[in-house]
C-alpha positions as CSV (number, residue, x, y, z in Angstrom):
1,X,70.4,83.1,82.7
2,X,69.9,83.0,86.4
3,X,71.0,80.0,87.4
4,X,74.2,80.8,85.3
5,X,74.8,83.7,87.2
6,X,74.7,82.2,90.5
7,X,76.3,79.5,89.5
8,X,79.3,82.0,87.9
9,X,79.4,84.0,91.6
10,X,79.2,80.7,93.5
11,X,82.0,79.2,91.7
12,X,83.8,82.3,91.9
13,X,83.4,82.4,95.9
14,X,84.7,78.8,95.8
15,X,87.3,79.7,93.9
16,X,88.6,82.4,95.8
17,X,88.2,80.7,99.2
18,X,89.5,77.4,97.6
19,X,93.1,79.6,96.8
20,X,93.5,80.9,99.8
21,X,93.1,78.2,101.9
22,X,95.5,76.1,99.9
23,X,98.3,79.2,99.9
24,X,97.7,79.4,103.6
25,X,98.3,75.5,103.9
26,X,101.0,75.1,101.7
27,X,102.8,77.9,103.3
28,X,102.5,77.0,106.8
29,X,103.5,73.3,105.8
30,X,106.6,74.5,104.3
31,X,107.4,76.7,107.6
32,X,107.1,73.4,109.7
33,X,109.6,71.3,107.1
34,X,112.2,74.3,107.4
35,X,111.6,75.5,103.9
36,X,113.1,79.0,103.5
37,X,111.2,81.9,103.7
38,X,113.1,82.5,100.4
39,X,112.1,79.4,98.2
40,X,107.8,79.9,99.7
41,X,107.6,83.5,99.1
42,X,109.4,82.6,95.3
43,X,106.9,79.2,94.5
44,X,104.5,79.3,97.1
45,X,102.9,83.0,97.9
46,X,104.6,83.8,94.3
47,X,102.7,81.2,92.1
48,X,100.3,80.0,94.5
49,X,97.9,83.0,94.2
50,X,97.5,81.5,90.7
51,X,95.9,78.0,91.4
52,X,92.4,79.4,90.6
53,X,93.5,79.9,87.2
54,X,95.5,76.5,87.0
55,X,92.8,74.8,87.9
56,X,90.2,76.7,86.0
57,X,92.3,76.5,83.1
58,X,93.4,73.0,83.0
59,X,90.1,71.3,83.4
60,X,88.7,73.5,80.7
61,X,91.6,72.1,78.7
62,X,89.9,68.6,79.5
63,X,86.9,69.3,79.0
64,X,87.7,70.6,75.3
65,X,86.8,74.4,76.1
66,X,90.7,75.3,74.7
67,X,88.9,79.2,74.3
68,X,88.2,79.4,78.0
69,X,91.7,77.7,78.6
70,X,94.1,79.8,76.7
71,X,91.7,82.7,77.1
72,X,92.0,82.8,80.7
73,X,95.5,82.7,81.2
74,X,96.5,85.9,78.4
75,X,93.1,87.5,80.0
76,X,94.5,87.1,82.9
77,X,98.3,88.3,82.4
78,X,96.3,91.5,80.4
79,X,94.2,92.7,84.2
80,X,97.1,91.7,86.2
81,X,99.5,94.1,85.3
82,X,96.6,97.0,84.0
83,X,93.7,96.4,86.4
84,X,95.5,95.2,89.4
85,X,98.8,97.3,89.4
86,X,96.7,100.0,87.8
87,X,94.8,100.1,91.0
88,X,97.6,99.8,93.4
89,X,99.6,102.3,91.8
90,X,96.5,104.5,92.8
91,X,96.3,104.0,96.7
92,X,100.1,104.6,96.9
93,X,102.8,105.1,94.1
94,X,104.6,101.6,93.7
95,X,108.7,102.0,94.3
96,X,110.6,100.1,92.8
97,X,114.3,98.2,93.2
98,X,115.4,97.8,88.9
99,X,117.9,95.7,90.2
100,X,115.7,93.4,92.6
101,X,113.0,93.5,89.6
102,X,115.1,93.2,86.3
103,X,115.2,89.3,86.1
104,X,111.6,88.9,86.6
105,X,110.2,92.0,84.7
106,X,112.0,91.0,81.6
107,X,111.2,87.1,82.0
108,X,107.6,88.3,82.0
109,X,108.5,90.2,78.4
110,X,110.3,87.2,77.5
111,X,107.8,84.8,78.3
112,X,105.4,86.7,76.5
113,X,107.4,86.6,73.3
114,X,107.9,82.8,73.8
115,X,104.0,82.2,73.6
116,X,104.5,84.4,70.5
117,X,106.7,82.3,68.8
118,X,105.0,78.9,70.1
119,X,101.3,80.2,68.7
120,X,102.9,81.0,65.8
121,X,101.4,77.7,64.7
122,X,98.3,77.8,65.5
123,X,98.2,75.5,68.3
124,X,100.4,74.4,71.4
125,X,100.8,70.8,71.7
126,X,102.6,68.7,73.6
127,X,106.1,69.5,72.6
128,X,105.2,73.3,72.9
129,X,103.7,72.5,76.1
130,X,107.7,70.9,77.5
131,X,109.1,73.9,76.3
132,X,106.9,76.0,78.4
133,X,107.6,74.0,81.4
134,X,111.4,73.8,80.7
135,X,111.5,77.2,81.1
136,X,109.6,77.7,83.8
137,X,112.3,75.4,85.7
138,X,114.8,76.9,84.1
139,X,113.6,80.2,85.7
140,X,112.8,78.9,89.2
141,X,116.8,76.9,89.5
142,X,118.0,80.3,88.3
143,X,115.7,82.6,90.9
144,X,116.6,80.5,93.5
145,X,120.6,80.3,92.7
146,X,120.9,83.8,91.9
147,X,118.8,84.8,95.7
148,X,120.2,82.3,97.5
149,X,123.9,82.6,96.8
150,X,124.5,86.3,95.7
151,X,122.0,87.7,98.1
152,X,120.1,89.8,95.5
153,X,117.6,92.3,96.3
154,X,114.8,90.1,95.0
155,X,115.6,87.9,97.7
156,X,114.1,89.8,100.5
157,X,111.1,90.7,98.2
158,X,109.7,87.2,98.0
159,X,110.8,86.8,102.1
160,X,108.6,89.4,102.2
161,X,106.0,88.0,100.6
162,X,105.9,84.8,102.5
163,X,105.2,86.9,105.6
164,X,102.4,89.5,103.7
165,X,99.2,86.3,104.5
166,X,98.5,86.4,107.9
167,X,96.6,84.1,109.9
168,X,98.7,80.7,108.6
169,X,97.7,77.3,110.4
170,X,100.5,76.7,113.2
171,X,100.5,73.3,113.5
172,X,100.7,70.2,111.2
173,X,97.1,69.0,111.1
174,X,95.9,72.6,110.4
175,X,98.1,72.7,107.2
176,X,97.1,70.0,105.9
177,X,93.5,70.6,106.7
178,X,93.6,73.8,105.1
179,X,95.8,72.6,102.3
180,X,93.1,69.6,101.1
181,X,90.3,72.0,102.0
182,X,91.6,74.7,99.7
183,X,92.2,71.9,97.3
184,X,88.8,70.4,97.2
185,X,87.1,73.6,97.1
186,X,89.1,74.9,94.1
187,X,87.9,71.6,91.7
188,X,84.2,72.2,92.9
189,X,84.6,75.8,92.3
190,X,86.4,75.5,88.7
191,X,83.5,73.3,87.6
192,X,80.8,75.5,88.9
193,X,82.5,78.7,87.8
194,X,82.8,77.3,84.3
195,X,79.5,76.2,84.0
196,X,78.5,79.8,84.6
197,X,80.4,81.3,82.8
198,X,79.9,78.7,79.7
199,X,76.2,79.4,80.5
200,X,76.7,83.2,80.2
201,X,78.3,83.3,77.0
202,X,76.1,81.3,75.2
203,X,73.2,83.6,76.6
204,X,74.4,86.6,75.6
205,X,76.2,85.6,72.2
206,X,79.5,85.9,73.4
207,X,82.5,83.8,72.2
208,X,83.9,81.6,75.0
209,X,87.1,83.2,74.0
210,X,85.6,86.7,75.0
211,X,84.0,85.4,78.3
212,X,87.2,83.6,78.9
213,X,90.0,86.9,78.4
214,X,87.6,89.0,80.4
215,X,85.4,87.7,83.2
216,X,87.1,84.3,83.6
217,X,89.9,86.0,83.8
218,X,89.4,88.5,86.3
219,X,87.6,85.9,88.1
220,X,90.1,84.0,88.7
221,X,92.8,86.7,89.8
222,X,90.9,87.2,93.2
223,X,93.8,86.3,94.7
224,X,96.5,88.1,93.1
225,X,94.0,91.3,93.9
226,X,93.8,91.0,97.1
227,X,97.4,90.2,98.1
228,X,98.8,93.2,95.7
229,X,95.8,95.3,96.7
230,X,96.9,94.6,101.1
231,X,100.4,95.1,100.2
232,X,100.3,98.5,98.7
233,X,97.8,99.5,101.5
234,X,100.6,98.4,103.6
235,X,102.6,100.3,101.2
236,X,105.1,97.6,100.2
237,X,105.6,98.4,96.7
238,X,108.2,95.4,96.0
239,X,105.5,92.8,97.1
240,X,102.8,94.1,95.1
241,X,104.7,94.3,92.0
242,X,106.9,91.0,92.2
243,X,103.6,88.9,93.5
244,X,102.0,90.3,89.8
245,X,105.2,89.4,88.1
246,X,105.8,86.3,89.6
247,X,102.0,85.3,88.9
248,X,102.2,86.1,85.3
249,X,105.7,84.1,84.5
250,X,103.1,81.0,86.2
251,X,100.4,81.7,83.8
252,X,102.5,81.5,80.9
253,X,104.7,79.0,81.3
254,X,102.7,76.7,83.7
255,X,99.7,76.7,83.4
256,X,99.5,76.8,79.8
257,X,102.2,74.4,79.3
258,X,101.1,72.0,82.2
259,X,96.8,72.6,80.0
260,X,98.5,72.1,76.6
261,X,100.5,68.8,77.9
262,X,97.1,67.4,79.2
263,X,95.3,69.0,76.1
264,X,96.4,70.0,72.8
265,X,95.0,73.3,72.8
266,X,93.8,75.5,69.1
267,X,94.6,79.0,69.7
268,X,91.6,81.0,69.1
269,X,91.9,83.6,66.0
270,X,90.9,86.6,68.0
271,X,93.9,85.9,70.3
272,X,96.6,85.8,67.3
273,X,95.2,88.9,66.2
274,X,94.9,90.5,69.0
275,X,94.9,89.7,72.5
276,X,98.7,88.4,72.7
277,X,100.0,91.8,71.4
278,X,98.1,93.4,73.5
279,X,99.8,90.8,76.3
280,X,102.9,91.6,75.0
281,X,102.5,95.6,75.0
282,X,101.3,95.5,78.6
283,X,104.3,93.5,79.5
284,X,106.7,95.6,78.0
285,X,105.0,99.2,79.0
286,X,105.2,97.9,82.7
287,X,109.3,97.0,82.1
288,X,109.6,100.8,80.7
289,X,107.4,102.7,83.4
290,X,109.5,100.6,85.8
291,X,113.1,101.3,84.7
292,X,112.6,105.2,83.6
293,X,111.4,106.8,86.5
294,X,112.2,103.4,88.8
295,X,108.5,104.1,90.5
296,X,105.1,103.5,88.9
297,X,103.6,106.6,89.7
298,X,99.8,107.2,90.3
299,X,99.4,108.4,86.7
300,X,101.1,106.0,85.1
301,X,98.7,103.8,86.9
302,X,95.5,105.7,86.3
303,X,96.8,105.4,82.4
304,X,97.0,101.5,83.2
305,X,93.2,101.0,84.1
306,X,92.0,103.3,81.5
307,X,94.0,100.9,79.2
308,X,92.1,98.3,80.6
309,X,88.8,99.8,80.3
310,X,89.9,100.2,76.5
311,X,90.9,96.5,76.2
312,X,87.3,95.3,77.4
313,X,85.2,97.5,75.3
314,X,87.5,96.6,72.5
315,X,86.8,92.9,73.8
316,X,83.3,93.2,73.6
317,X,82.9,95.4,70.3
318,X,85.3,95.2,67.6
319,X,86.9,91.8,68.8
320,X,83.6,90.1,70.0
321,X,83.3,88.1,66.8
């Protein structure tokens, strides 16, 4: 059990490192080809902050762990909006634009739905997997028209956060430095992190499934933390809330389509009967705390982590088989 711990924390550290790096990279590379602010705050800072869990999740799909796979991506959707907006509607209540949110907020509803129907069969294969990705292009030609030629709100959001990471390489060497660094660092990390964590389950009994929607899954949304987390200190609301949104629209239609292209993947039991309704209720109690009141306020959020708390004792009792 020891060595799988360390193991778990080192891969984690890797992991966390590895995605920063290769945001910072990517982003500063994109400043020195002229790409807008717009378009690296949208797909860059946006999506970026979930290449732990692409990578995590796709060589998982290789190397037939589809539990860890699938697990890690609905885990992941599940803490991002209850654990990590739960939190940051704590330090400071989290504004918000309806108008600058309303296409990304109900993607993230729709999306969720989507995997729904897609599940539905009991596995996502390939052609389930183009779907997935057709969407998710679909969505980014449609962000990027309706920003970039009718100047909606959004638009300055993800402006904004392309400028939230400080400390981006300045010249052309750095970048790509820091963008290979970050690169090679998240493989080594995804391989040692899932070792660990493989190693924990099977110590303790757990599913893979279970160690997948909970500490993989957490695990690998370091990133997403930590740039929500600084925002709100920094009280920008918008920021904290789109980076969560922007990440989970990723997780469902990337990375599980890109895992499920490479991968057939079986959907575990636990998560039809369970953990995507739970996805989906998260999804849309965020939309309705957002649009009623136009703020999540600190009790809504303090109602948000005790969901979560809920969610992993459920995990780990009544849904642990």
């Amino acid at each position: 059990m020891t060595f799988d711990l360390v193991y778990f924390c080192i891969g984690l550290v890797l992991l966390t490192v590895g995605g920063e790096a290769l945001i910072r990279g990517a982003l500063a590379s994109a400043r020195l080809l002229g790409v807008s602010p717009l378009l690296s705050g949208l797909v860059i800072v946006g999506f970026g902050t979930s290449a732990p869990e692409l990578v995590v999740s796709v060589n998982a799909a290789i190397d037939g762990q589809p539990d860890i796979a699938i697990g890690n991506v609905i885990g992941s959707n599940i803490g991002n909006i209850l654990l990590i907006l739960g939190l940051c509607a704590i330090i400071t209540p989290l504004s918000v634009r309806p108008l600058a949110l309303q296409r990304d907020a109900v993607t993230v509803v729709a999306a969720s739905i989507l995997f729904l129907v897609l599940a539905g069969g009991g596995a996502l294969g390939r052609l389930d997997a183009a779907l997935l990705i057709g969407a998710l292009l679909v969505y980014l030609v449609w962000a990027y028209w309706s920003e970039n030629f009718h100047s909606a709100p959004s638009g300055e959001l993800h402006k904004a956060e392309s400028e939230e990471l400080t400390a981006v390489p300045k010249s052309a060497m750095s970048a790509v430095f820091s963008s290979l660094h970050g690169l090679i660092l998240l493989i080594a990390g995804s391989q040692v992190f899932l070792i660990g964590a493989t190693g924990l389950a099977h110590h303790f009994g757990v599913p893979e499934a279970v160690i997948g929607l909970t500490l993989v899954a957490v695990g690998t949304s370091l990133p997403e933390l930590s740039i929500s987390v600084l925002a709100a200190i920094r009280r920008h609301a918008d920021v904290a809330v789109g980076n969560i949104l922007g990440s989970n629209i990723f997780n469902l239609l990337g990375i599980l389509g890109l895992s499920a292209f490479l991968q057939p993947l079986p959907i575990p039991p636990r998560v039809l009967q369970f953990d995507q309704w739970v996805m989906l209720g998260t999804s849309v109690l965020l939309l309705l705390f957002l649009y009623t009141r136009r703020q999540l306020s600190r009790a809504e959020g303090g109602a948000l982590l005790v969901c979560y708390c809920a969610y992993v004792w459920l995990s780990f009792s009544v849904y642990s088989g």
